[in-house]
C-alpha positions in Angstrom: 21.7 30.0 21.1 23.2 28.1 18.5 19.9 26.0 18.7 17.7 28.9 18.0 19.3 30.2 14.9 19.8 26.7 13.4 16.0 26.6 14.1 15.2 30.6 12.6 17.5 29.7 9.7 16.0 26.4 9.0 12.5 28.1 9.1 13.6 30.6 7.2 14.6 28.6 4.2 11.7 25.9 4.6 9.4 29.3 4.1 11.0 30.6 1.4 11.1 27.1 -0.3 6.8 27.4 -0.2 6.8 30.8 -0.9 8.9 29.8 -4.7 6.9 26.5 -4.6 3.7 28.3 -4.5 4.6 31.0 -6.7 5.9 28.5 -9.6 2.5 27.2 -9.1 0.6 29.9 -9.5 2.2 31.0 -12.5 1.7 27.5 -14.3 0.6 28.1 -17.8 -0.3 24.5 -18.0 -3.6 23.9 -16.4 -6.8 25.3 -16.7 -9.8 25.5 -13.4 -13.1 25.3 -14.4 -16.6 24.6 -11.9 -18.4 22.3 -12.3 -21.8 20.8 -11.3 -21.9 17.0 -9.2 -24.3 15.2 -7.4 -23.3 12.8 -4.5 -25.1 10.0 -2.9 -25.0 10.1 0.9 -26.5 8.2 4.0 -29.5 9.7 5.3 -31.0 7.1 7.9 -29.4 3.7 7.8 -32.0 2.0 10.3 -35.1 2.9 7.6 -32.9 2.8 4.1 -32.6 6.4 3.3 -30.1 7.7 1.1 -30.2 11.3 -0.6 -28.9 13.0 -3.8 -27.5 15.9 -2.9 -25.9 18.2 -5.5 -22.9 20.3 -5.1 -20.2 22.8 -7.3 -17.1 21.6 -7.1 -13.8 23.4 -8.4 -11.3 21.2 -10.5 -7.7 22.2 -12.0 -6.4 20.0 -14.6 -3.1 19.5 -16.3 -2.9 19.9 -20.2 0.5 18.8 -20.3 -0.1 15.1 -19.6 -3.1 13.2 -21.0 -5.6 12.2 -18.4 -6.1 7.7 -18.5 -9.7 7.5 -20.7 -8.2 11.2 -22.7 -8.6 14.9 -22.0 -6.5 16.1 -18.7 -5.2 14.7 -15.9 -6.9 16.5 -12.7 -4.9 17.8 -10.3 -7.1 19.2 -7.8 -10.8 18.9 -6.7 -12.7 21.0 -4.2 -15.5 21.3 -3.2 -17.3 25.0 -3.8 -21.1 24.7 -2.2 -23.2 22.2 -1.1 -26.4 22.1 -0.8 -28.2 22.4 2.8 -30.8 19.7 2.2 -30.8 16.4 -0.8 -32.4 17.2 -3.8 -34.5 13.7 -3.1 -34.2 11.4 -0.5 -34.7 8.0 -1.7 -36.5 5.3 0.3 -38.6 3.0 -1.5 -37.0 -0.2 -3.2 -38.2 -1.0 -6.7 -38.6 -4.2 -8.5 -36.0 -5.2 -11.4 -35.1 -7.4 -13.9 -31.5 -6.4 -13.2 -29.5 -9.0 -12.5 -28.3 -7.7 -9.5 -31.8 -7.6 -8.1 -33.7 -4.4 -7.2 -33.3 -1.5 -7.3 -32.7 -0.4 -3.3 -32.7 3.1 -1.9 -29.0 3.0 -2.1 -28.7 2.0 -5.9 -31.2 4.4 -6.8 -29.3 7.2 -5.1 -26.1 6.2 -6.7 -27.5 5.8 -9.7 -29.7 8.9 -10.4 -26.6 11.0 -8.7 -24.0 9.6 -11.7 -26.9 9.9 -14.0 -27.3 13.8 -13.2 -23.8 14.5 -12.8 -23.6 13.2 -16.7 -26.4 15.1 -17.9 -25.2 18.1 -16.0 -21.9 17.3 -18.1 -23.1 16.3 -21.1 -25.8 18.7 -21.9 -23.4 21.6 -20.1 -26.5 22.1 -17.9 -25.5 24.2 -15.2 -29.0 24.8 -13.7 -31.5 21.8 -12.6 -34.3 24.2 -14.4 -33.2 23.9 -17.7 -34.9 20.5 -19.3 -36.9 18.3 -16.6 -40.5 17.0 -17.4 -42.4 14.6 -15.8 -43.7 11.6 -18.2 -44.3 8.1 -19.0 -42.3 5.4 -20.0 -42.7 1.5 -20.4 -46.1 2.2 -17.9 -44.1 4.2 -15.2 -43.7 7.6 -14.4 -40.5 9.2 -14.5 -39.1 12.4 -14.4 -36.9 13.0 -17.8 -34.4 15.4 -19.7 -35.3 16.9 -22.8 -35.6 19.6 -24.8 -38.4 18.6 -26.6 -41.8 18.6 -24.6 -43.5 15.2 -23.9 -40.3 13.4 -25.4 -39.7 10.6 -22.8 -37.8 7.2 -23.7 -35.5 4.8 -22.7 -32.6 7.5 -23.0 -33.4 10.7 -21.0 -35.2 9.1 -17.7 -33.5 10.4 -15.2 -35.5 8.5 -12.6 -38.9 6.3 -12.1 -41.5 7.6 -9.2 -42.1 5.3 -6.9 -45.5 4.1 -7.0 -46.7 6.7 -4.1 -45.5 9.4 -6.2 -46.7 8.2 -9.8 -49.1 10.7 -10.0 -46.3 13.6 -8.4 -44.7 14.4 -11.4 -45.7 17.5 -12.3 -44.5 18.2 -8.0 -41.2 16.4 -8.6 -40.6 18.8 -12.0 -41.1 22.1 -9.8 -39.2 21.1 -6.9 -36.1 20.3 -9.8 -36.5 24.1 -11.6 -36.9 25.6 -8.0 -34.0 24.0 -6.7 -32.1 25.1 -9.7 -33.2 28.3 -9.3 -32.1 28.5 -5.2 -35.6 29.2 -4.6 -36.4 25.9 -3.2 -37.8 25.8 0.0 -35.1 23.2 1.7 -37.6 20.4 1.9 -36.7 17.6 0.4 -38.6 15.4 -1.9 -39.2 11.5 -0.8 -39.3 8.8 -3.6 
């Protein structure tokens, strides 16, 4: 008997110690939540080299009473909103470089053109895939690129190259971007 209230007391207090602890944490003034648009790389098919982008909304609370380590906030909390059902690409064709780490593999291009969207997405405060992609040339490849300004394509907004079976896509790689940013995207996933 005395077992049983020690344990109803003890679970009594342990709950009303995450009832204030969740309250106090509601009713912090000091951070702010805001959504957010990401892409992530992930595996696709190991045994043939294909890795997708695959973009997501995630939801981030951040602390404005401490500063974060490069400035701004410290983040608290990440989760994760909506994913998409299917990649945006899936990348499977390795491309030569003058990188010094070699070429540019499946995997490095996923990784790559995910952190390169991800910062657009942030810098630009683009919140829809639709808003600014064209399909163009640049130092004899085609890519697909971010601008405002039609037929503006340089060093700085490629967003990725085509690979050389899809060099003449562009224009297919450009809808497929606004229709997924639109939802109306047919699940299908583009290969480069």
């Amino acid at each position: 008997m005395k077992s049983t209230i020690k344990a109803f007391v003890t679970t009594a207090i342990v709950t009303a110690g995450l009832v204030v602890g969740i309250s106090q944490a509601k009713a912090q003034p000091d951070t702010f939540t805001q959504e957010r648009v990401v892409f992530q790389t992930v595996e696709i098919d190991a045994e043939n080299n294909q890795y997708g982008t695959v973009p997501m909304i995630v939801r981030e609370t951040y602390d404005t009473r401490y500063p974060g380590l490069l400035g701004g906030n410290s983040l608290l909390k990440r989760e994760v909103v909506q994913v998409a059902s299917e990649p945006l690409v899936i990348w499977q064709v390795t491309l030569s470089s003058s990188d010094p780490q070699g070429s540019y593999t499946p995997d490095r291009r996923a990784a790559a053109v995910s952190t390169r969207l991800t910062n657009l997405a942030d810098s630009l405060g683009v919140t829809s895939l639709e808003e600014m992609y064209q399909a163009g040339v640049v130092n004899y490849e085609g890519v697909i690129f971010a601008s405002e300004e039609p037929g503006d394509a340089n060093f700085q907004n490629v967003v990725f190259t085509l690979s050389p079976g899809n060099r003449d896509q562009g224009d297919v790689f450009v809808e497929h971007l606004q229709d997924f940013g639109d939802a109306t995207a047919s699940g299908e996933p583009l290969y480069n």
